[in-house]
N, C-alpha and C positions, 0 to 999 in steps of 0.2 A: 867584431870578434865574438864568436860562439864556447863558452870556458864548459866544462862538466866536471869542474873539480880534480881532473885527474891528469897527469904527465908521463908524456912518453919518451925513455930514448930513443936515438936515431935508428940505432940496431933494431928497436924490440918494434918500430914502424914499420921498419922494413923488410922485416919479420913476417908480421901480421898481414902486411899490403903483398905479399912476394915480391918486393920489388929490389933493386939494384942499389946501393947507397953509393954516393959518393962523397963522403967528408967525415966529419966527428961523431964517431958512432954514439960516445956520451954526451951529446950535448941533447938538452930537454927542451920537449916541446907540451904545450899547456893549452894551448889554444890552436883556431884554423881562422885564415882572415884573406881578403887580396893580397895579390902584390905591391899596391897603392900604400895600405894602410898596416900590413902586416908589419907587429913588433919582433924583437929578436927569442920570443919567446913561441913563434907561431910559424904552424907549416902552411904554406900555399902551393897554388898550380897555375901553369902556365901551358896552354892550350890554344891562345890563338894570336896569331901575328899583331892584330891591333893592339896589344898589350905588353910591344917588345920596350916597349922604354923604362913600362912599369918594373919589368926585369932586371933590365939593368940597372934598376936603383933602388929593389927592393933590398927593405931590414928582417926580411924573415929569417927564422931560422935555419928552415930546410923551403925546396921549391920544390913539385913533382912537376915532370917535366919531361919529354923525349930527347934521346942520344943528339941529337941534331940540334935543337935547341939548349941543350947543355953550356956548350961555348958561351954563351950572353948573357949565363948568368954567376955572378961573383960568391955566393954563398951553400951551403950544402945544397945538394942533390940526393932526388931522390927518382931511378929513371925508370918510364914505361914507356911502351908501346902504345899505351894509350891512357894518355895523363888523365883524359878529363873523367873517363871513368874508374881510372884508381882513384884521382878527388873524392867519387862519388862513395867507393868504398871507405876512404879514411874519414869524410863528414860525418859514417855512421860512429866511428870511436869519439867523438866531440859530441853527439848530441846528447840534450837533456832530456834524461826521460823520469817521467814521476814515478815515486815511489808506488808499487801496486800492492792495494791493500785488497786480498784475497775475503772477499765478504760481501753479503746482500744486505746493501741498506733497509734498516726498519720499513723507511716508506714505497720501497717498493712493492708491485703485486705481482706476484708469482703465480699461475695458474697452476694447480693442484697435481694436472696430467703432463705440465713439462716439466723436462731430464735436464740438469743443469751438470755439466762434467767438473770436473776437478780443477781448483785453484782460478777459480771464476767470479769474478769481482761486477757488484752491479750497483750502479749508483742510486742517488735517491731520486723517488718519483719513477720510476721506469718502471713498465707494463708488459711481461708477459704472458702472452693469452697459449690456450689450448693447445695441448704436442708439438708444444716448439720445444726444440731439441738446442742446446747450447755445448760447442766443444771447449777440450781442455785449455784453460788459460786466458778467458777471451773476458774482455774490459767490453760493459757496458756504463755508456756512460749518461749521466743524470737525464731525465724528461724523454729518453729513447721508449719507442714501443717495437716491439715484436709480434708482428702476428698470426693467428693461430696456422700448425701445420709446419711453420717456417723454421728452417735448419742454418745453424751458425759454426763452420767447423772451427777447430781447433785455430788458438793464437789469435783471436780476429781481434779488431779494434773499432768498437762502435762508439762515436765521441758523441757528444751532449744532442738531443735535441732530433735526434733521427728517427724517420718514420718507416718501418721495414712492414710491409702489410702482409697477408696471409699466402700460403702458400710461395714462399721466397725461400729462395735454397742458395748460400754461399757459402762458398770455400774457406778453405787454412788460410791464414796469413793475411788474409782481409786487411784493407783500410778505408774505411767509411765515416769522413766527415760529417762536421752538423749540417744540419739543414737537406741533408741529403734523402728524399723521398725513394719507395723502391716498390714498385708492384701497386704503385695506383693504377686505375682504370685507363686504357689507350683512348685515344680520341675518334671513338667510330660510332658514325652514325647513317642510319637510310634515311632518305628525304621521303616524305608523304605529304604531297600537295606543297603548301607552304611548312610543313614543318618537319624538324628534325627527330627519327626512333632512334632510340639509342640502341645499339648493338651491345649486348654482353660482353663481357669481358673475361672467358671462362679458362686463359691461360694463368701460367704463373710467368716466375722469372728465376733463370739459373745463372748462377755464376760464380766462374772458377775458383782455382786457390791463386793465392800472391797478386789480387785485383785490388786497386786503390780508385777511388771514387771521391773524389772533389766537392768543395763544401757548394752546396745547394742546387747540386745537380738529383735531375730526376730520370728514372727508371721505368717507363710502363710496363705493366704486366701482358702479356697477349693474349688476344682474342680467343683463340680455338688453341692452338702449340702455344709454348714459354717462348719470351725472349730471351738473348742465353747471350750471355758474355763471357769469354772463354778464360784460359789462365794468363795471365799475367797483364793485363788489359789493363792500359792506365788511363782515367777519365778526369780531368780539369774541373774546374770550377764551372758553375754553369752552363751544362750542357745538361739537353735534352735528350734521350731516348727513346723514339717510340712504339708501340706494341711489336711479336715480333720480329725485329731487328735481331741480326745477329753479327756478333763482333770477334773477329779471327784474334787468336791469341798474339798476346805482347803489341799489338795496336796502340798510337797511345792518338788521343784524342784531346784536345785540346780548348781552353774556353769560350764559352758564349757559343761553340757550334750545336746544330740541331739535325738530327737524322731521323727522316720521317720511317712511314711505318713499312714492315715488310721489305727491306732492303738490310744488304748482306756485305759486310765490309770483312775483306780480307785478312791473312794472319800479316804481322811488320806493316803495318801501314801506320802513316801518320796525318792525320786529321787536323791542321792548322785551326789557329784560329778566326772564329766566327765564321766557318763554313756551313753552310745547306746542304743537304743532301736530300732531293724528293722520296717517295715512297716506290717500292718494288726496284731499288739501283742495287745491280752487284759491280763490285769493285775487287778485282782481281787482288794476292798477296804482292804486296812490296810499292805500294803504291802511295805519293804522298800527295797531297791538296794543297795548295797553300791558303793562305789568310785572305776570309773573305768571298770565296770560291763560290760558285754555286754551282752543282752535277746535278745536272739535267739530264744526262745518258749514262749507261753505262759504262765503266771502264775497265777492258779486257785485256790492257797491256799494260805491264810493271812501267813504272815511271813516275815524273813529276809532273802537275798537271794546275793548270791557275784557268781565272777566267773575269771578267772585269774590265775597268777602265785603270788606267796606273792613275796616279795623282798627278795633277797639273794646277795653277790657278784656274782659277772659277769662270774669268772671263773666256781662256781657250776652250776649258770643258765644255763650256755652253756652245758653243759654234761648233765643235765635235759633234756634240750630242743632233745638233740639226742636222749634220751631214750625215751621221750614223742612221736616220729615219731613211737617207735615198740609198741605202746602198744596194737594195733588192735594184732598185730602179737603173744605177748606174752599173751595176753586175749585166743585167740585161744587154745597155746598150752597147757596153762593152762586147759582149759575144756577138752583138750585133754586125758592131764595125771587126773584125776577126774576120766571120764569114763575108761578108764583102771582100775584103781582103783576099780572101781565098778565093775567091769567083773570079777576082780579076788578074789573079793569078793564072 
């Protein structure tokens, strides 16, 4: 259970969420928990079938919940059309957020020629360099750099430990984990003889307002154009971006995937995790990958799309995997014997 010191009537939840109440508009709630674990003190949600028992035996005080699933459950309601994302709305009234102390710590370094806006809090040890531009309200937080040219709009939230490099331009409502890199150099290189030149890296990186960026994922900045991730684009833990990549709004991407360079992912798509994506792949809007995938072509039609071996034990995999080597061979003989067939037809 998640507390933030603060209680809410049933009315004044359902108020706030628009939603439908059904039961004791005074009864208070203080906390938000499962249905497993929740006490008579805590609101929950119930959103998917495998969790009908927890229903009918939760102690919460209120459950959100749809009309239809109502029935099954014995204590206050509270109804949507789509619980799990009023969940996601009423998690924001329970969370903890730290007090924001409006102030540029002593040890940081401020360059002379950057605007820092209003009500702008920057921790200790944080570095910014030349015409970087900082919007109103925006939390930088301890050992973060910013670097020169680079623009932070309004609201953002840059937590401990982030390295945002030059020429970076991000939007309102920002959320940028630690460890999170942005506008390093892309991985491009020409071969001469045996060795690798390194190609410059003379782009930056754009991106939108309301983008969340996951702790120790990175960014490359591109080649020749920016890479550019668009508004509301949500990015996991651990994933990679590289040069030129562009990322259609409200996408969300997910961890340990990696998207090589020059390749263009649609607006609602969803990016499972530990997916590949080669270099130069466009992916049409509304399109999802699942876990593990690997796109090797492009994908031109909305849909869901996997690619892999499913799990089995280890001893069947192996004898798959032998037969997987003939199947060019046995595709062959196959059309072979067809046309025979047809001749003697």
């Amino acid at each position: 259970m998640k507390e933030n010191n603060q209680e809410y009537s049933l009315a004044s939840l359902a108020e706030l969420l628009g939603l439908t109440l059904e039961g004791d508009p005074d009864a208070l709630v203080s906390g938000i928990a499962t249905l497993a674990n929740a006490q008579t003190s805590d609101l929950s949600f119930y959103h998917n079938s495998a969790y009908f028992s927890d229903l009918q035996k939760t102690n919460a005080a209120v459950v959100i919940l749809s009309q239809d699933a109502a029935p099954g459950c014995s204590v206050n309601k509270l109804l949507s059309d789509k619980p799990y994302l009023a969940y996601a709305r009423a998690s924001r009234l329970f969370e903890e957020r730290p007090v924001r102390q409006t102030q540029v710590h002593i040890t940081a370094v401020i360059h002379e020629s950057a605007t820092l806006g209003n009500d702008v809090s920057i921790g200790p040890n944080v570095v910014v360099e030349a015409n970087v531009k900082i919007g109103d309200r925006c939390v930088i937080g301890a050992n973060s750099v910013i670097g020169k040219n680079s623009v932070l709009g309004s609201d953002a939230t840059v937590s401990p430990n982030v390295s945002i490099y030059s020429d970076v331009s991000i939007g309102c409502n920002a959320i940028i984990h630690s460890g999170v890199v942005i506008g390093s150099d892309g991985f491009g290189f020409a071969r001469d003889g045996d060795k690798q030149v390194k190609i410059a890296q003379l782009g930056g990186v754009t991106i939108g307002d309301d983008v969340e960026i996951g702790a120790g994922s990175t960014i490359d900045r591109g080649a020749l154009e920016n890479t550019v991730i668009e508004d509301g684009v949500k990015i996991d833990n651990q994933v990679q971006i590289a040069h030129n990549v562009r990322i259609g709004e409200n996408t969300i991407i997910c961890g340990c995937s990696a998207i090589a360079g020059s390749s263009n992912i649609g607006k609602n798509c969803i990016i499972a995790g530990a997916v590949g994506i080669i270099n130069h792949i466009d992916i049409v809007d509304g399109v999802t990958v699942t876990a593990m995938s690997l796109v090797n072509k492009s994908i031109t039609r909305k849909g869901v799309y996997s690619s892999g071996t499913g799990l089995s034990e280890t001893s069947h995999w192996k004898k798959n995997i032998v037969h997987f080597k003939h199947l060019h061979k046995l595709n062959s003989r196959l059309k072979a014997l067809e046309l025979i067939q047809k001749i003697k037809k």
